[in-house]
N, C-alpha and C positions, 0 to 999 in steps of 0.2 A: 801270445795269441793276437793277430792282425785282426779283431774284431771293428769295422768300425759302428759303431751305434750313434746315430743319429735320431731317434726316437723324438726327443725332442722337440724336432724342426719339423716343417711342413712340410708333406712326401705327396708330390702329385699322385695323381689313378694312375695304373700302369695296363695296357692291353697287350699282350705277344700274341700274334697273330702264328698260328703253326706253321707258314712256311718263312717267317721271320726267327725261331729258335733255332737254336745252333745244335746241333746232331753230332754226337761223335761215339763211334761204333761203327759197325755195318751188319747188313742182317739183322737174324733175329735179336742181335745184341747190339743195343744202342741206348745211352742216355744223349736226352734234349732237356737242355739247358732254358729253362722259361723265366725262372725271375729272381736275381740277386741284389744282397743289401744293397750295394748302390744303387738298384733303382725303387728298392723297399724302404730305403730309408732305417735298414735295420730288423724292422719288422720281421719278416719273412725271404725266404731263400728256398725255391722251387725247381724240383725237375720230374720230368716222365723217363721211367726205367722202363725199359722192354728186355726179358730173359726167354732163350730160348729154352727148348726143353730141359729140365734138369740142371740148366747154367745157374753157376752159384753170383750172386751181386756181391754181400760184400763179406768182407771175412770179421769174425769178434771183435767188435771193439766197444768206446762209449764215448758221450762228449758230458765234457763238464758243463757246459754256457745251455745248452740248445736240448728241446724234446724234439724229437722226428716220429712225425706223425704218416702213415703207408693208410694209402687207401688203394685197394684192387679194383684197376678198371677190368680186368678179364685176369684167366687164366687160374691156378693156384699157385699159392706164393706159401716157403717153408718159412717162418723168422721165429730165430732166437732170442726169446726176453727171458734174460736173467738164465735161468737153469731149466727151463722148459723151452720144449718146441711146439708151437704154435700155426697150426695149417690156416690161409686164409683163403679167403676165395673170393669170386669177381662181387662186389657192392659190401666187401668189410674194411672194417678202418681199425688199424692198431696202434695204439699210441705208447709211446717210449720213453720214459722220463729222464730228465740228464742223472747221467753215471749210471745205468741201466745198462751193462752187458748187453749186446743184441748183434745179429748177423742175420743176415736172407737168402735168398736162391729159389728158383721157379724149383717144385715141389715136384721131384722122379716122374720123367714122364708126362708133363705139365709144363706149358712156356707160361711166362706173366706177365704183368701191363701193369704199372702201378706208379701212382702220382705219390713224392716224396715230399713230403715237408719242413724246414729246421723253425720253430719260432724259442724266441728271436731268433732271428734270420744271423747264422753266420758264414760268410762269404766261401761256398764252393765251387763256383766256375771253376776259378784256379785247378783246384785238386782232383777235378774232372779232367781237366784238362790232361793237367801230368800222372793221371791214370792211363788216359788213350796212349800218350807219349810213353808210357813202359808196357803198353799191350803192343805198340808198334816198333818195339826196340829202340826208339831214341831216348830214352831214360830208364834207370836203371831202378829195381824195387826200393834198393835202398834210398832213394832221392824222397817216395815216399813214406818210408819210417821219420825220415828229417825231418817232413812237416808235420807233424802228429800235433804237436802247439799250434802253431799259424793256424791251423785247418781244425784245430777242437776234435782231431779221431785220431781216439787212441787205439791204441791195438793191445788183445789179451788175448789168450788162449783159451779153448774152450775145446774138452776131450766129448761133455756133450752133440756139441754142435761135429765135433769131425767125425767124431761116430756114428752118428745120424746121417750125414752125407753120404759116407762112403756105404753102409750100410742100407742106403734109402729107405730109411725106418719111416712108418707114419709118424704120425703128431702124437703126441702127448697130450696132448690139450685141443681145443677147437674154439676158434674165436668165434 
C-alpha cells in the first residue's frame, strides 16, 4: 500500500477554492477531487460525490488503514455498513470504521450530494482517476481490482447489498 504518512511534519492550511478542484464525471455524476495526502500531510483525503438518481457510487468493499466518514449535503444516500442498509439524508453523517464492509448509491429515486472523508488520509486522486479512465474506456475494470493494496479498497461481495439494489428495497435501519 502507497500510503504516504507524513503526520509527523509540519502540514500548512490548505483552502480549494470550488472552481480550483478537479471534477471528473459529467452530469449528475461527478466526483471533485478537494484534498489529498499530499497536501494533508497524511491527515485527511477529501472529495464531493454527486449521484444521480438511483446511480450506485461504489460497490462492497473495506479499507484496512482509513475510516470514511459520508456526510449528506442533499439528496438520500443508500450505504452499506457491515450487513445492514442504512438510508441517509441531507444534514446525516455516517462513519465507517476500517475493515467495515460498506457500499453506497443515491437511494431509488433520490440523486445525492455528499462530502467523503478517509482519516488518515490515504492517497485517492489516483483511483479516482483510473475509475473515470474505465467509465470512459481507456482502462479496463480489471486495472482496478490490481490496485486494491496501493488504493486500501478492497472488494467483497455483498448478496445484501445486490439484493437491495436491484430490488430497490428501503433501509433496514435509519441513521
Amino acid at each position: 500500500m502507497s500510503t504516504p504518512h507524513l503526520m509527523s511534519q509540519e502540514v500548512p492550511p490548505l483552502v480549494v477554492r470550488r472552481n480550483e478542484a478537479e471534477v471528473l464525471g459529467t452530469g449528475a455524476n461527478t466526483i471533485s477531487l478537494l484534498a489529498d495526502v499530499p497536501a494533508t500531510g497524511g491527515f485527511l483525503s477529501v472529495t464531493r460525490t454527486t449521484l444521480g438518481k438511483g446511480q450506485d457510487g461504489a460497490a462492497p468493499h473495506y479499507h484496512c488503514a482509513s475510516a470514511e466518514t459520508f456526510f449528506v449535503l442533499g439528496g438520500v444516500l443508500q450505504v452499506l455498513i457491515g450487513v445492514e442498509i442504512v438510508t441517509a439524508r441531507e444534514g446525516d453523517l455516517l462513519f465507517v470504521p476500517p475493515r467495515t464492509v460498506h457500499a453506497f448509491g443515491a437511494a431509488p429515486g433520490f440523486g445525492a450530494d455528499l462530502l467523503i472523508a478517509f482519516t488518515p488520509g490515504v492517497e485517492r486522486f489516483g483511483y479516482f482517476r483510473l475509475l473515470d479512465r474505465v467509465r470512459n474506456g481507456d482502462a479496463g475494470p480489471g486495472e482496478v481490482l490490481d490496485t486494491q493494496e496501493r488504493y486500501d479498497n478492497h472488494f467483497v461481495d455483498s448478496t445484501v447489498w445486490r439484493e437491495a439494489r436491484r430490488a430497490g428495497l428501503p433501509e433496514t435501519t435509519h441513521a
